[in-house]
C-alpha positions, 0 to 999 in steps of 0.5 A, a space after each residue: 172618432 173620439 174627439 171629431 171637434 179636433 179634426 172638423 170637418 172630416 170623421 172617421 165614421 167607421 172609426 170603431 172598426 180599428 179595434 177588430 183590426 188591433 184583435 187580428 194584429 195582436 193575434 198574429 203578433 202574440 203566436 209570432 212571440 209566443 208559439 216557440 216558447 210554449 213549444 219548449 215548455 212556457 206555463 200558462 201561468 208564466 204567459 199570464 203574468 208576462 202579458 200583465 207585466 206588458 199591460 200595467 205600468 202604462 195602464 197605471 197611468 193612463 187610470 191616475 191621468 184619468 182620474 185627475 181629469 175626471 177630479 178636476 172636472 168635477 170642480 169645473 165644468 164637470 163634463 166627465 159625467 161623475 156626481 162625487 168623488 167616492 164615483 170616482 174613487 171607486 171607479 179607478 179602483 176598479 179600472 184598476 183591476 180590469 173590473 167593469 163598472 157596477 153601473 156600467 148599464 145605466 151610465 152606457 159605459 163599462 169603464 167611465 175613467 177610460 172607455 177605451 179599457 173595454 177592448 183590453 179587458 176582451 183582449 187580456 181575457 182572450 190571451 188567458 184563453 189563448 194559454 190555456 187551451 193553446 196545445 188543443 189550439 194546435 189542432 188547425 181543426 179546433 182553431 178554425 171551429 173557434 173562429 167560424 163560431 164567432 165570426 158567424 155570432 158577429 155576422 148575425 149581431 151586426 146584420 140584426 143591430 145594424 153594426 158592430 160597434 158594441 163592447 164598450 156600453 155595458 149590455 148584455 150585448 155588448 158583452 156578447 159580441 165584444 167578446 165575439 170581437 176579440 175572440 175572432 179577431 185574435 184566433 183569425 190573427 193566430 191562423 193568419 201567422 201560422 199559414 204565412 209562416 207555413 206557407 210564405 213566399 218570400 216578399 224579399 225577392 221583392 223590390 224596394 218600390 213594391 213593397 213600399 207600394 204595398 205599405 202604402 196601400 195597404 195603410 190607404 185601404 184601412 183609412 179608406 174603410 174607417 172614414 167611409 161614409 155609408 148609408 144606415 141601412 148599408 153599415 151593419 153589412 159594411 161592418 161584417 164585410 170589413 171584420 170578417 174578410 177585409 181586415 184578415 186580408 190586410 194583415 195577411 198582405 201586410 205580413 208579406 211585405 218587408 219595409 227597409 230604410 225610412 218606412 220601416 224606421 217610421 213603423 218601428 216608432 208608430 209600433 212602438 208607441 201604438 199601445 201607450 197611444 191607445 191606453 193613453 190617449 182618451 185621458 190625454 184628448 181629454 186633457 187637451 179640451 180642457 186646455 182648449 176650453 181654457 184659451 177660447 177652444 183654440 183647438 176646435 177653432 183651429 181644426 183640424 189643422 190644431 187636431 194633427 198637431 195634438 195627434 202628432 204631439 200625443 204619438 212622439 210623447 207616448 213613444 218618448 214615455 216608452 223609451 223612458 218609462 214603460 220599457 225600464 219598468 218592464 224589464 225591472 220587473 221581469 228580471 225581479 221575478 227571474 231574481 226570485 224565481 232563481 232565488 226560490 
């Protein structure tokens, strides 16, 4: 959806849509990891500075390579958009502390350096939340009253807009229904796990075939919805129908699937490489259509053949660059602060 040229003539034309499925995942994935420790005793504090330890190292890069993109297009084409160098400056330094950009409304975007920043700034906010109220959390009661409350703001917003896709422009909307987005997603992610967990049957009785089958549809359901292609004056019902229902659907049918062998092995590296593929991969995109400029646009000419490639290359390099990166510096740093608190 972001470099459709790539991989002409096919677009994701729902493609925005894989940010609502991220917030349920990541729902579920941090109740997964973090309900137990808070039971024995984890501060909010502690969860805070665990889950910005998780998103700095990458997101770091991922500012620096946009940045360079963003400088050496202002002494070329200039396609990034920014009229000097102090613009530039000060938007990394912002993006740097997760703060939206002061003209976010008249240049449409609350990070110019990395758009795709919007959701992690809804997604570290929700988190905080999360920490905070997690014991009032516990209540099934309040848990769902957060999630009707915001998925019936995202039912009206996309009915009166005609979409969801608001969060990264800057607008008082955006703000609004993005975090609308990220609150819905999340807490629904949060009560799919607890009620899987409470409730589960086990998919390992299963066989192989099966749950390999039920892996198969379920990642064919969501390419599905986001390249539908719909009417106009169907996608603003579309979109509620996928956010509010489909995706929890899917999530709470992916969690009872049980991969082994080769399927689970690919899963395990697409996991991996999933959060340095999605910090990363705007700055990079933006890197190899300035490379592709430079040779005749040989990627564009190429699509979307070209445009697999440069996928395919970008999931290996982030899973690579959190093998050799990411990963040792965030362990160095949770052991350095383990190191002081212990020495404190």
């Amino acid at each position: 959806m972001h470099f459709k040229d790539f991989f002409q003539p096919y677009f994701a034309a729902h493609g925005y849509l894989a940010v609502d499925l991220f917030f349920v995942i990541s729902g579920a994935v941090i109740e997964s990891a973090y309900a137990g420790p808070f039971v024995r005793g984890l501060s909010a504090f502690k969860f805070v500075k665990i889950r910005l330890i998780r998103f700095y190292p990458l997101y770091i890069v991922a500012i620096l390579l946009a940045a360079s993109g963003a400088v050496a297009s202002y002494f070329g084409n200039n396609k990034s958009g920014f009229h000097d160098l102090q613009s530039v400056a000060t938007s990394a330094v912002l993006s740097l502390a997760f703060i939206p950009s002061p003209n976010a409304a008249t240049s449409g975007s609350l990070f110019p350096l990395n758009a795709a920043i919007w959701s992690l700034l809804f997604e570290l906010v929700v988190n905080f939340g999360y920490a905070l109220l997690w014991e009032r959390l516990q209540r099934m009661e309040i848990l769902f009253a957060v999630i009707l409350a915001s998925g019936a703001i995202l039912a009206l917003a996309s009915l009166y807009f005609g979409s969801v896709d608001y969060g990264p422009h800057g607008s008082t909307a955006d703000f609004i229904v993005g975090f609308a987005r990220a609150t819905f997603g999340f807490f629904c992610g949060v009560a799919i796990f607890r009620l899987n967990r409470d409730t589960h049957a086990a998919s390992t009785d299963l066989p192989s075939s099966a749950n390999q089958f039920g892996f198969l549809a379920v990642t064919g359901f969501v390419a599905l919805i986001l390249f539908l292609e719909s009417p106009v004056s169907l996608i603003g019902a579309i979109d509620a129908i996928m956010v509010l229902f489909a995706f929890p659907a899917i999530v709470w049918a992916s969690m009872r699937v049980d991969l082994r062998g080769p399927w689970r092995k690919l899963s395990l590296v697409l996991g991996e490489a999933s959060y340095a593929v999605y910090v990363l991969h705007l700055p990079v995109l933006g890197l190899a259509a300035a490379i592709s400029v430079r040779f005749g646009n040989i990627i564009v000419a190429k699509a979307p053949y070209s445009g697999c490639v440069v996928i395919v290359v970008l999931i290996a390099a982030c899973w690579l660059l959190d093998k050799i990166y990411d990963a040792p510096v965030r362990r160095w740093l949770r052991d350095s602060g383990a190191n002081s608190a212990s020495g404190a």
